[in-house]
N, CA, C and O of each residue as an XYZ file, in Angstrom:
360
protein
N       0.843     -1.181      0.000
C       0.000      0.000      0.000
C       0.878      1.229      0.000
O       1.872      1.162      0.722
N       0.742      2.002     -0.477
C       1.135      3.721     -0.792
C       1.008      4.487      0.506
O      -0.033      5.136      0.403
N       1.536      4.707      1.605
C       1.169      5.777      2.281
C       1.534      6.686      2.124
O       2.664      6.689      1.636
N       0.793      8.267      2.444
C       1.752      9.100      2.733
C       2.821      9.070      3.031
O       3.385      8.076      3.490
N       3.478     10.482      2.773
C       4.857     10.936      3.123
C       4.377     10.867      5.462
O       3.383     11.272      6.064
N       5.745     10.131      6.010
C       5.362     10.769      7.621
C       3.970      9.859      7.984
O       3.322     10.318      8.925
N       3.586      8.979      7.534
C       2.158      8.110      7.531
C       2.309      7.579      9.100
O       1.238      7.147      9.525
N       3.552      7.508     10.181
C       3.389      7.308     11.299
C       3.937      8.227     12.415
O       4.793      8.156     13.297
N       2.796      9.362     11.834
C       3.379     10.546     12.518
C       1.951     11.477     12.719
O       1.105     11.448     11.825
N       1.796     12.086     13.624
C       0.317     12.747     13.854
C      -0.086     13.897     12.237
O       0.612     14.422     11.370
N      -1.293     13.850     12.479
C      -1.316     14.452     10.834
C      -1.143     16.152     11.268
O      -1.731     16.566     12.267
N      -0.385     16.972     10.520
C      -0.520     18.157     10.644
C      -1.599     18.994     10.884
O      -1.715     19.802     11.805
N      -2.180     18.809     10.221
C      -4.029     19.454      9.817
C      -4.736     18.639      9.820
O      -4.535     17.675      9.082
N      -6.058     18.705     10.808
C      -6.948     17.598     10.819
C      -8.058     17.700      9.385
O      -8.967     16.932      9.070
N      -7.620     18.829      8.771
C      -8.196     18.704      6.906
C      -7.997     17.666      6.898
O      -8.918     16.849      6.918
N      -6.138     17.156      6.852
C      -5.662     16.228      6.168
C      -6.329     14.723      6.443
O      -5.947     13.722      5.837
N      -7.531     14.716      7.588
C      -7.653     13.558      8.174
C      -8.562     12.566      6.436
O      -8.265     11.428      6.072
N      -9.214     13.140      6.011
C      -9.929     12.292      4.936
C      -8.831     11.779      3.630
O      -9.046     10.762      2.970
N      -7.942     12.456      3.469
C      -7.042     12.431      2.537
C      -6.162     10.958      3.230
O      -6.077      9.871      2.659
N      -5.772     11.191      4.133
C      -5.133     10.112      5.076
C      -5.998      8.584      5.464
O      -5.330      7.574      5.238
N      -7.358      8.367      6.002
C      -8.122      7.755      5.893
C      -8.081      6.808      4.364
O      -7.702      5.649      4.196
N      -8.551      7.670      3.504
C      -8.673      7.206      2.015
C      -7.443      6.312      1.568
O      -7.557      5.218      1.015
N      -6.300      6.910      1.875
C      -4.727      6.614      1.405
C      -4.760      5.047      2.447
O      -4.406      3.950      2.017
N      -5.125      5.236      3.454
C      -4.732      4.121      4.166
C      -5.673      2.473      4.213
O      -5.410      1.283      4.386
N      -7.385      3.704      3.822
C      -7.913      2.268      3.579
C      -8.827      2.869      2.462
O      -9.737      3.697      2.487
N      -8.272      2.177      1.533
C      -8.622      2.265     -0.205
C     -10.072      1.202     -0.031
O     -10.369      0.153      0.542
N     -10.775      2.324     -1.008
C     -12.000      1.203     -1.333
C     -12.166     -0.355     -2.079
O     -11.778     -0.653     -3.209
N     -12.749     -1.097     -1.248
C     -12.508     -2.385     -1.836
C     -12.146     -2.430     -3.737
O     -12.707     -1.793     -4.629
N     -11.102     -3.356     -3.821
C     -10.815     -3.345     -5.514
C      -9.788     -2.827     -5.866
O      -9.014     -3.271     -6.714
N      -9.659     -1.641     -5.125
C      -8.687     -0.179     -5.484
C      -6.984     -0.780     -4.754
O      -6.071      0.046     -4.768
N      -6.760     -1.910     -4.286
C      -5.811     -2.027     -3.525
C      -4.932     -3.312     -4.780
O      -5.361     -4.330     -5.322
N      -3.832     -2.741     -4.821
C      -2.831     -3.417     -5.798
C      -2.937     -5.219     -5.207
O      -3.765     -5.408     -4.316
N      -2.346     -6.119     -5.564
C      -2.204     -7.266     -5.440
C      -0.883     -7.278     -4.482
O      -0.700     -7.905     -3.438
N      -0.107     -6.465     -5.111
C       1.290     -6.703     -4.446
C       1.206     -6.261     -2.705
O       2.156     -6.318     -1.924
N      -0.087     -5.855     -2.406
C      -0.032     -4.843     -1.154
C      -0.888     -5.764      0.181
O      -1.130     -5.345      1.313
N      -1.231     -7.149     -0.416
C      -1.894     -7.684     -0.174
C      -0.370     -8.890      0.637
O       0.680     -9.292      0.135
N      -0.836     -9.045      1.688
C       0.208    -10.142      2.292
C       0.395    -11.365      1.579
O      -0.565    -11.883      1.008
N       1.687    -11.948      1.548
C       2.062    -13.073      0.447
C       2.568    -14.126      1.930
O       3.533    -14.001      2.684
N       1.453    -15.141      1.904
C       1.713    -15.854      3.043
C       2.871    -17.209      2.169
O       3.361    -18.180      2.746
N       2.997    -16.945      1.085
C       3.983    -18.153      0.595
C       5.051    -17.726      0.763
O       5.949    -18.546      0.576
N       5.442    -16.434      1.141
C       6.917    -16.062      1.821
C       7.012    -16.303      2.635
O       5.981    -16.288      3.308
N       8.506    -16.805      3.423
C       9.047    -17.125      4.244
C       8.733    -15.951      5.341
O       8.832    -14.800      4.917
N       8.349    -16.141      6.761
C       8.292    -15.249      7.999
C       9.809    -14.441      8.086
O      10.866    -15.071      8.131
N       9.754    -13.317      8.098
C      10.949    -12.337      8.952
C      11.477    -13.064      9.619
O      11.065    -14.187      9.909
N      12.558    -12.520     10.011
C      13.148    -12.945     10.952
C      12.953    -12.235     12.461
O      13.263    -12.613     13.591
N      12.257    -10.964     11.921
C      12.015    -10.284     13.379
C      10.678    -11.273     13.953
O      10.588    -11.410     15.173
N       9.795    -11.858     13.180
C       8.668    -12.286     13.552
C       8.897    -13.441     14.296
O       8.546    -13.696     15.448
N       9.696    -14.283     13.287
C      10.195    -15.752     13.827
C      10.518    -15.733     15.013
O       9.966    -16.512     15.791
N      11.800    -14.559     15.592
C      12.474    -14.148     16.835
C      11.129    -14.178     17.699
O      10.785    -15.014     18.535
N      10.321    -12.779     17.164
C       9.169    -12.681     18.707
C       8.202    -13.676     18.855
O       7.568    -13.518     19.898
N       7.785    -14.831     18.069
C       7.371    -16.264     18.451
C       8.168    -16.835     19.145
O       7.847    -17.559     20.087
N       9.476    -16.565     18.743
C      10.303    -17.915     19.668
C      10.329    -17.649     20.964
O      10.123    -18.430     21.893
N      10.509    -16.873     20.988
C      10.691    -15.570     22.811
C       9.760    -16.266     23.413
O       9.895    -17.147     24.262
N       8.574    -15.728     22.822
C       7.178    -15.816     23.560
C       7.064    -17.486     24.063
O       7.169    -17.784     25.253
N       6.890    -18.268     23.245
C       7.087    -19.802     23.122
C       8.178    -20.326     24.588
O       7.965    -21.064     25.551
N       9.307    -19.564     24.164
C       9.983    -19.935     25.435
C       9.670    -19.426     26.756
O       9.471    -20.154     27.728
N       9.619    -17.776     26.774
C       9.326    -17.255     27.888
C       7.913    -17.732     28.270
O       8.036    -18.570     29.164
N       6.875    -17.575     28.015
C       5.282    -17.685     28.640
C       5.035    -18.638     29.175
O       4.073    -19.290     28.770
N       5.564    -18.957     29.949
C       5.206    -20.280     30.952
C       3.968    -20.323     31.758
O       3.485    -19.276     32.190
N       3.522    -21.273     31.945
C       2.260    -21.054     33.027
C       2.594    -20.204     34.268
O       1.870    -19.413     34.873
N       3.425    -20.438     34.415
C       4.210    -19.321     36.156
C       4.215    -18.392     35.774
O       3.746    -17.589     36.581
N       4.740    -17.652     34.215
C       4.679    -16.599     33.952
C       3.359    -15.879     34.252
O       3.087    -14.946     35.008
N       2.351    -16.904     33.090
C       0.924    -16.197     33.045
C       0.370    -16.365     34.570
O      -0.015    -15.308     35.069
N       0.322    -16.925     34.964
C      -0.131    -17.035     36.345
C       0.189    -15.645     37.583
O      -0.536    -15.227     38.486
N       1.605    -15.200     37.130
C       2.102    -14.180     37.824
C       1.550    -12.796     37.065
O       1.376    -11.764     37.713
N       1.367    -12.853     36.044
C       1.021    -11.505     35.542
C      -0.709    -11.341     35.302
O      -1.244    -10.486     34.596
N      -1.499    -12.571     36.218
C      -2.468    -12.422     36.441
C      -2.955    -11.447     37.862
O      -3.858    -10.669     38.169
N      -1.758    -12.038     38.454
C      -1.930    -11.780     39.922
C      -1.633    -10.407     39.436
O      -2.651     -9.717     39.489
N      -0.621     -9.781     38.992
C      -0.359     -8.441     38.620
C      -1.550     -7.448     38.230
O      -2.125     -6.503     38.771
N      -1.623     -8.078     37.124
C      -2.794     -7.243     36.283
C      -4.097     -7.985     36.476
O      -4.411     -8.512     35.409
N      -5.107     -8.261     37.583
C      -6.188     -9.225     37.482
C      -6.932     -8.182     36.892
O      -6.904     -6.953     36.949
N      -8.035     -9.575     35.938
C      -9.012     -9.231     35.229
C     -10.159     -7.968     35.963
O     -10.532     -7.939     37.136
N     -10.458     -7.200     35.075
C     -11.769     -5.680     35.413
C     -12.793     -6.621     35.624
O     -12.795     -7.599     34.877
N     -13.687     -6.527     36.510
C     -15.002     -6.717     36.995
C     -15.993     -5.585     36.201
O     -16.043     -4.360     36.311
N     -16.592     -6.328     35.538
C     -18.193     -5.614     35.052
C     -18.872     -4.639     35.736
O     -19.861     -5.256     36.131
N     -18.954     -3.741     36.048
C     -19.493     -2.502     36.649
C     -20.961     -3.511     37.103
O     -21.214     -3.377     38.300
N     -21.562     -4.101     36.647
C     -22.391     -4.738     37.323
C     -22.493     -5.387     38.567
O     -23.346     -5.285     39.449
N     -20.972     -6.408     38.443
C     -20.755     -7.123     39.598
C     -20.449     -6.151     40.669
O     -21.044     -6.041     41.741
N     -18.998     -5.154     40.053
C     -18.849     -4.167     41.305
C     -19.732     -3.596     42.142
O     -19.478     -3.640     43.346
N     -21.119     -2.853     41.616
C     -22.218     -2.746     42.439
C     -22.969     -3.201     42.669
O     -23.940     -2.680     43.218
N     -22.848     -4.669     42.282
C     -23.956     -5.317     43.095
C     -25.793     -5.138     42.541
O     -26.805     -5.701     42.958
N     -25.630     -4.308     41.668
C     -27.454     -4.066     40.872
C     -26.882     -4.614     39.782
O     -26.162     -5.528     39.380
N     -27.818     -3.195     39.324
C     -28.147     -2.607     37.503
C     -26.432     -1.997     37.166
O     -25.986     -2.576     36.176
N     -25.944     -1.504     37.461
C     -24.445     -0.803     37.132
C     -25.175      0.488     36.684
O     -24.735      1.202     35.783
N     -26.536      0.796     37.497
C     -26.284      2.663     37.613
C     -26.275      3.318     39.096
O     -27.044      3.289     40.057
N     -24.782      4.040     38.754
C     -24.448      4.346     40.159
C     -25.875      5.147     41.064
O     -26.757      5.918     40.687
N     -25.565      4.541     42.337
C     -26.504      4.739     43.573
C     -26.533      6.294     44.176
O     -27.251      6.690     45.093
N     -25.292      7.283     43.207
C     -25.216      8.861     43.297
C     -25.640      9.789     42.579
O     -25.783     11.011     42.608
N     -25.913      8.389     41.515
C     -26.515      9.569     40.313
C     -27.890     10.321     40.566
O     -28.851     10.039     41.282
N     -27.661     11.254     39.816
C     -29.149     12.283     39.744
C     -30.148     12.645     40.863
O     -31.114     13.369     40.618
């Protein structure tokens, strides 16, 4: 695909936002063949690397520990105990 010039960089002018949009996601048809991922090529090597990492590092102890870290958000429902509309409102 064609991007802009700077395509991962904040847009100067939010004019520019439709011009940018368009460039980035072309209407179905309008998108070359070549721009289209070629899964009969061989994986990067950067890709291959961050599978292998992961594969090795992510152990159940891992995930297990970065549960305890980061535990899962509770549903505003469960947290209060109703409907999940706060008991201050209005």
């Amino acid at each position: 695909m064609t991007m802009p010039p700077d395509s991962d960089k904040p847009l100067r002018n939010l004019d520019d936002w439709d011009a940018f949009v368009e460039a980035r996601y072309p209407e179905p048809g309008r998108k070359a063949k070549e721009d289209y991922r070629n899964y009969d090529a061989p994986a990067r090597d950067s890709v291959r690397e961050f599978y292998r990492l992961n594969h090795r590092h992510q152990t159940y102890d891992f995930v297990q520990t970065k549960k305890r870290v980061f535990p899962p958000r509770t549903p505003p429902d469960d947290r209060a105990g109703g409907n999940g509309i706060s008991e201050h409102a209005g």
